[in-house]
C-alpha positions in Angstrom: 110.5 79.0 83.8 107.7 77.4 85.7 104.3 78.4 84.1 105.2 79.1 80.9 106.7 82.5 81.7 110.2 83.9 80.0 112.7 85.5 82.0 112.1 88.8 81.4 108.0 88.2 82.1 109.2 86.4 85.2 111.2 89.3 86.9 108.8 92.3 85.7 106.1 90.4 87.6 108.6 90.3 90.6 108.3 93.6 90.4 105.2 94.7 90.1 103.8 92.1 92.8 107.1 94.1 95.2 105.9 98.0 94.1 102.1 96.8 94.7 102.2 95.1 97.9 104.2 98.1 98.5 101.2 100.0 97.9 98.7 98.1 100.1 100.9 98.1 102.9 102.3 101.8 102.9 105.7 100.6 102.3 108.2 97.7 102.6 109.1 95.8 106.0 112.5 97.2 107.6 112.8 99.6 104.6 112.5 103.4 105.0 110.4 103.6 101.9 107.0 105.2 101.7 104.7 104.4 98.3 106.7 107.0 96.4 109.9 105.5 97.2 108.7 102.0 97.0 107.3 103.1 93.2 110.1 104.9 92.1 112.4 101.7 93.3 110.4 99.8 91.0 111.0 101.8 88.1 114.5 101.4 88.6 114.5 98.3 89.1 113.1 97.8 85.0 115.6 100.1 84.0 118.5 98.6 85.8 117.2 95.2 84.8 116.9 96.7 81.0 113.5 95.3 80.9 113.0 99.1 79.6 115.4 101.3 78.3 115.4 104.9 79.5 113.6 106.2 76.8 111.6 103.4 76.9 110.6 104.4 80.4 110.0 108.0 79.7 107.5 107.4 76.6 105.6 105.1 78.4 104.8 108.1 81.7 101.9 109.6 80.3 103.0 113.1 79.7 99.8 115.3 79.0 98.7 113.6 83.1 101.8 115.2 84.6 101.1 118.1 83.1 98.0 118.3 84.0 98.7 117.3 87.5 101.5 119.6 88.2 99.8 122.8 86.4 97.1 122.4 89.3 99.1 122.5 91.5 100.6 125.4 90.6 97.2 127.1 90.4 96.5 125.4 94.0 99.3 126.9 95.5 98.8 130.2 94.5 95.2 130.1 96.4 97.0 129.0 99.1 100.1 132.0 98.9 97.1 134.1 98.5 95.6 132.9 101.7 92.1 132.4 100.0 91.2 129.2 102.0 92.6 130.4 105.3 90.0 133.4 104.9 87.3 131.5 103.1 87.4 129.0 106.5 87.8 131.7 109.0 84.8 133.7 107.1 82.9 130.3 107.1 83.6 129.6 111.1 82.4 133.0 112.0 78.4 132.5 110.5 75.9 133.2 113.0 74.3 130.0 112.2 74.0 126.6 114.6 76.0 123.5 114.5 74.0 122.0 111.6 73.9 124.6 109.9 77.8 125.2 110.2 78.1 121.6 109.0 76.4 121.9 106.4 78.2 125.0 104.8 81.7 123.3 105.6 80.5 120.0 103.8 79.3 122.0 100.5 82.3 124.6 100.5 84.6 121.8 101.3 83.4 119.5 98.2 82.7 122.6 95.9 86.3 123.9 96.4 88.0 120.1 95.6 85.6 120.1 92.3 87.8 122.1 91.0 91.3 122.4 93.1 93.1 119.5 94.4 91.1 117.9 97.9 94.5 117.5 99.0 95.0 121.1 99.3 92.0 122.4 100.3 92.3 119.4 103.1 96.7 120.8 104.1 94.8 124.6 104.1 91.4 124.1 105.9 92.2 121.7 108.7 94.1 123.3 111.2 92.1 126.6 110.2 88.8 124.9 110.6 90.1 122.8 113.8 91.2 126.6 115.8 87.9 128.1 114.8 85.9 125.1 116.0 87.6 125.0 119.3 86.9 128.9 119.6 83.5 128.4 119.3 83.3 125.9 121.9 82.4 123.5 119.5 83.9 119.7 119.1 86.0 119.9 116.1 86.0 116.1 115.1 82.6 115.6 113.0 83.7 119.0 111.2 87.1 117.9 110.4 85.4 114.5 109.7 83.0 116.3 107.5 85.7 118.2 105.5 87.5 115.1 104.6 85.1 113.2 103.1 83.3 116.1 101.5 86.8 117.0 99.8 86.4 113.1 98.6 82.9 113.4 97.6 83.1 116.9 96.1 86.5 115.9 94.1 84.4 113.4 91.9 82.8 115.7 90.5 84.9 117.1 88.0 88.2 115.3 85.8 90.1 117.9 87.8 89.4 117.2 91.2 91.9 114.9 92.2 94.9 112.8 90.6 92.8 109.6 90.0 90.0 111.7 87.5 92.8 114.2 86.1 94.2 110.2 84.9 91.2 108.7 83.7 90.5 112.1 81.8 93.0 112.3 80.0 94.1 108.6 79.2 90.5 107.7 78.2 90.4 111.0 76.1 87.1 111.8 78.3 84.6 115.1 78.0 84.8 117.4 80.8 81.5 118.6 80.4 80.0 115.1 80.1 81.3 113.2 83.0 80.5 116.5 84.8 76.7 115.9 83.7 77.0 112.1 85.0 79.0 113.2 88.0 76.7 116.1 89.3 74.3 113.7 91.0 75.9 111.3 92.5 78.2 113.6 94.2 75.3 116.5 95.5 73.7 113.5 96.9 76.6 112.1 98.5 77.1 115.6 100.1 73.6 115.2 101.8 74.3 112.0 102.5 77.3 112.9 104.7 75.2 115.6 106.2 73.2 113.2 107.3 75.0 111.0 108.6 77.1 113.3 110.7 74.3 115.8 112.0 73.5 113.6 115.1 77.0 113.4 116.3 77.1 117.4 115.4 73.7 118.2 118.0 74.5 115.5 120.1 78.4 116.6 121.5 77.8 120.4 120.8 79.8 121.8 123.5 83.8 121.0 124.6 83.8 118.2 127.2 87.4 119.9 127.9 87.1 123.5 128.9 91.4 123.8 128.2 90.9 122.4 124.9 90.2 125.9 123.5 93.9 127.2 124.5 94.9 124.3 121.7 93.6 126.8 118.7 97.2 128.9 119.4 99.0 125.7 118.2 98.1 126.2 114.8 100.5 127.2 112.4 100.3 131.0 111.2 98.3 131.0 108.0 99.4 133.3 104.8 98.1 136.8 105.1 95.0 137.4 102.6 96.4 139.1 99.6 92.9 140.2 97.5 94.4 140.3 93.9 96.8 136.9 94.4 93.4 135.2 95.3 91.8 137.0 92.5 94.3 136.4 89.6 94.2 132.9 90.9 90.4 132.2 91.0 90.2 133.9 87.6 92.3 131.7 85.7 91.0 128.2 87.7 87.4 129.3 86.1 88.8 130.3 83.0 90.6 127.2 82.5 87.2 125.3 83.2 85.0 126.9 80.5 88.0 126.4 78.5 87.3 122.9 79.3 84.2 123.0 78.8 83.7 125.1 75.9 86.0 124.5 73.6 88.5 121.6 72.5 91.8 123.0 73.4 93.6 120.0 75.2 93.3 120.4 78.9 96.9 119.7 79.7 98.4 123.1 77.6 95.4 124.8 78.3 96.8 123.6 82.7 100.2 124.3 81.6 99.7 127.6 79.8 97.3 129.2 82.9 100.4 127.6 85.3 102.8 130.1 83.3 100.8 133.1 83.6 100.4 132.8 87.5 104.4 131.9 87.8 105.1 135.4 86.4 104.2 137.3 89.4 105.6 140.0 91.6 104.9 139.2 94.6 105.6 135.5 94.8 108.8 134.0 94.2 108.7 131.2 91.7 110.7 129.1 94.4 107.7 129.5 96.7 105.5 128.1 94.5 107.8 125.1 93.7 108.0 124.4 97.4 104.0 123.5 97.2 104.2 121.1 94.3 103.5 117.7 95.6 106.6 116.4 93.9 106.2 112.9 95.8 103.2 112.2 94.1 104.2 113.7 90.7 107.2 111.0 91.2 104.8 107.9 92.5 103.0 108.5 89.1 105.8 108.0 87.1 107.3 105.0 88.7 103.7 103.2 88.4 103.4 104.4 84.6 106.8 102.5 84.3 105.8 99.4 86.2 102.5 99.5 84.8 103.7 99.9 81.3 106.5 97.2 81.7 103.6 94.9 82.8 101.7 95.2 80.0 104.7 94.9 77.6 104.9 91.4 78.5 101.4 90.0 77.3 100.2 89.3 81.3 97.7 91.7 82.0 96.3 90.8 78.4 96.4 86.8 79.4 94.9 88.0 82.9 92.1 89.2 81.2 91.4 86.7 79.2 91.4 84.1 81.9 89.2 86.0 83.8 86.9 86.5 81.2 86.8 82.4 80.6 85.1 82.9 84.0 82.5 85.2 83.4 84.3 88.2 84.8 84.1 90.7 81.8 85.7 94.3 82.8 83.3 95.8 79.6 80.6 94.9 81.9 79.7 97.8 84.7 79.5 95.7 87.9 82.6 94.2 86.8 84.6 96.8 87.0 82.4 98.7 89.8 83.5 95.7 92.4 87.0 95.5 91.1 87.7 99.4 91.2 86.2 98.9 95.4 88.0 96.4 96.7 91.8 97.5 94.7 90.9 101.1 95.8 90.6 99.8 99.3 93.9 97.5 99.0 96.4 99.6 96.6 95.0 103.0 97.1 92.9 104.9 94.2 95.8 105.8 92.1 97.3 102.4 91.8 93.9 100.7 91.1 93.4 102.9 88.4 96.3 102.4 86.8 95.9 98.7 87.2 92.4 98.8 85.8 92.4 101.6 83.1 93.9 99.1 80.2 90.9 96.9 81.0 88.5 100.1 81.4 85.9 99.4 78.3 82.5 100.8 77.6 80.2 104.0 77.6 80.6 104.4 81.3 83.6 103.0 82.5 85.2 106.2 83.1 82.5 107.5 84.9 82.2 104.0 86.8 86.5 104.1 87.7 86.6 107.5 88.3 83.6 107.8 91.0 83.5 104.4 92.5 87.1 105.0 93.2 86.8 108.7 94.6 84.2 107.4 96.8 85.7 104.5 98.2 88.5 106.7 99.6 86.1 107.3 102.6 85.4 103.8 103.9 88.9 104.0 106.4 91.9 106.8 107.2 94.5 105.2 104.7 91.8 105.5 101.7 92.8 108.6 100.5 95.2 111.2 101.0 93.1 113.5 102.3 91.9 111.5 105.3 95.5 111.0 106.7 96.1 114.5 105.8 93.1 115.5 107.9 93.5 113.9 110.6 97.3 114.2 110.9 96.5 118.2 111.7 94.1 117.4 114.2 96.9 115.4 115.8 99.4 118.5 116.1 96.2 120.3 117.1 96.1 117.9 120.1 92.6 116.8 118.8 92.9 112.7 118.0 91.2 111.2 115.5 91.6 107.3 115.3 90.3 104.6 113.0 87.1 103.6 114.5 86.2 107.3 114.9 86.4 107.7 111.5 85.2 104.5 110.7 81.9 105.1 112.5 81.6 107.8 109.5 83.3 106.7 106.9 81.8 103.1 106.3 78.4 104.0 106.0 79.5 107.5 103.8 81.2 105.1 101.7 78.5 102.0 101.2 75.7 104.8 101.0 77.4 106.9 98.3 78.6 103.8 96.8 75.2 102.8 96.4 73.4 105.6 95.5 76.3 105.6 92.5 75.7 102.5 91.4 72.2 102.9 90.9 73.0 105.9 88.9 75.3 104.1 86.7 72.4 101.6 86.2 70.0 104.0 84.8 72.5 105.3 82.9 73.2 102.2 80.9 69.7 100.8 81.2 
């Protein structure tokens, strides 16, 4: 084989170059596959080509991540059954404070509430909510639906809970919760003022509706769960109990997740099935085809080689900017969850969790297709009939991203001065 490379090397890096450049692009040309299907093809593909056995594959999916992922969102969906964010939003919309001022309690809520649930969720629940009660008050909706997306970015950094990436990081790089909350707390309350600031302007400056019709759009959103006060209650009560149990004792996060996920299945008043239905099972499946290709990768001595060739150039992943600039730029390719993947057997040092899991949080605001919850965001604006295109968000997302970015990486800079 030319290059040195076996067989066996030769087609898993096939692979892995087809299920990545999957990833940047969305998909594969002509193909009706989306990043889950294009992972999930990959993983069969190793099996199928016996580059893995079966078994193989399923020790190398890191179990206590699923579990961690999928007890969340269990404890996610039962805020949502509940109706908590659809009254938390309409409670938030109906302040008696100005436009600023609204911003500013959205922004905060918005990353306070993804600290701890999924910023997917609270980005599915509080658009179309927040859209209708922006367009009742005669308000433009865009830099608030703006400001709710990259806050649920921002905010979700905070914690190893927050989103997918972190809930990764935690657990494969046996992380404290309580310590990369200390490192994370900054950065993050920052970045929220940052975005503040940024969007404020466009807030005072476009405070009324152009469109007087565009207020008879609020009855296109879909009908919201009706509040149920002790749903929302047995919910919040476990999502903080399972954080002091994080940060209190040394019970491993994933049964602690999957033991609090139990207790709210057994319910009377929501069926089991309707909790299932708002598991994100296409992400739980893209995790496990990229543990497979990932893993498969590895197996072969590559990534180890990759390394080491790169670090006969001077580029040393134990070194912070390193990894800061790597974690950017494959966030912004792949996609955070990808890059992380890529990067975490490479991830050495004090602070590279800290650095992978905030640098590539963060970066998910510089353009729509960063993060989930951008396209998420502005997909229900689109059925709201409000449009949201690239540049729009681009006007706020680049300089969210490079500003919180930066105020990070001087962070991390005092941290391992």
């Amino acid at each position: 084989m030319p290059f040195g490379l076996s067989t066996d090397a030769a087609l898993v890096l096939v692979i892995f170059v087809v299920v990545y450049a999957g990833m940047m692009l969305g998909g594969l040309p002509r193909l009706m596959l989306d990043r889950t299907g294009v992972a999930l093809l990959g993983a069969i593909a190793i099996i199928g080509l016996r580059e893995m056995t079966p078994e193989q594959a399923a020790r190398a999916v890191h179990l206590p991540t699923m579990l961690l992922l999928f007890s969340f969102m269990v404890i996610s969906a039962q805020m949502r059954l509940g109706g908590f964010y659809d009254a938390v939003t309409r409670r938030i919309s109906a302040l008696r404070v100005g436009p600023g001022g609204l911003l500013a309690v959205v922004i905060f809520v918005a990353g306070g509430l993804s600290a701890v649930f999924s910023n997917d969720i609270v980005c599915l629940a509080v658009a179309p909510v927040l859209a209708e009660a922006c367009l009742r008050r005669r308000l433009d909706p865009v830099p608030y639906l703006l400001a709710l997306a990259c806050a649920s970015n921002i905010g979700s950094a905070a914690t190893l809970i927050g989103n997918p990436q972190n809930m990764l990081i935690g657990e494969v790089l046996k992380l404290s919760f309580a310590d990369y909350a200390r490192e994370a707390l900054l950065p993050v309350v920052l970045g929220l003022l940052v975005l503040w600031a940024v969007l404020a302007w466009p807030v005072h400056r476009g405070v009324l509706l152009v469109d007087p019709e565009a207020a008879q759009l609020a009855s296109m959103t879909a009908e919201a769960p009706r509040f149920d006060a002790w749903q929302t209650f047995k919910g919040l009560f476990v999502a903080l109990a399972l954080v002091a149990v994080f940060l209190f004792t040394d019970w491993p996060r994933d049964v602690a997740a999957l033991v609090a996920a139990g207790f709210l299945l057994l319910s009377q008043r929501f069926h089991s099935s309707r909790v299932m239905s708002q598991i994100d099972w296409p992400l739980l499946i893209l995790f496990m085809g990229l543990f497979i290709v990932n893993h498969a990768l590895q197996d072969t001595g590559l990534v180890r080689l990759a390394l080491e060739a790169l670090a006969a150039q001077g580029l040393h992943f134990s070194e912070p900017a390193t990894l800061f600039g790597a974690t950017l730029v494959l966030s912004n390719l792949v996609s955070n969850v990808p890059a992380v993947m890529l990067l975490l057997p490479a991830a050495q040092g004090p602070h590279a969790g800290a650095t992978l899991a905030l640098v590539s949080t963060l970066a998910g605001n510089l353009l729509i297709v960063g993060s989930i919850a951008n396209i998420i965001v502005v997909d229900a604006a689109r059925k709201c009939g409000i449009r949201i295109d690239w540049k729009t968000h681009a006007r706020v997302g680049i300089p969210v991203t490079v500003l919180t970015l930066a105020i990070t990486a001087g962070w991390l800079a005092l941290q391992t001065a």
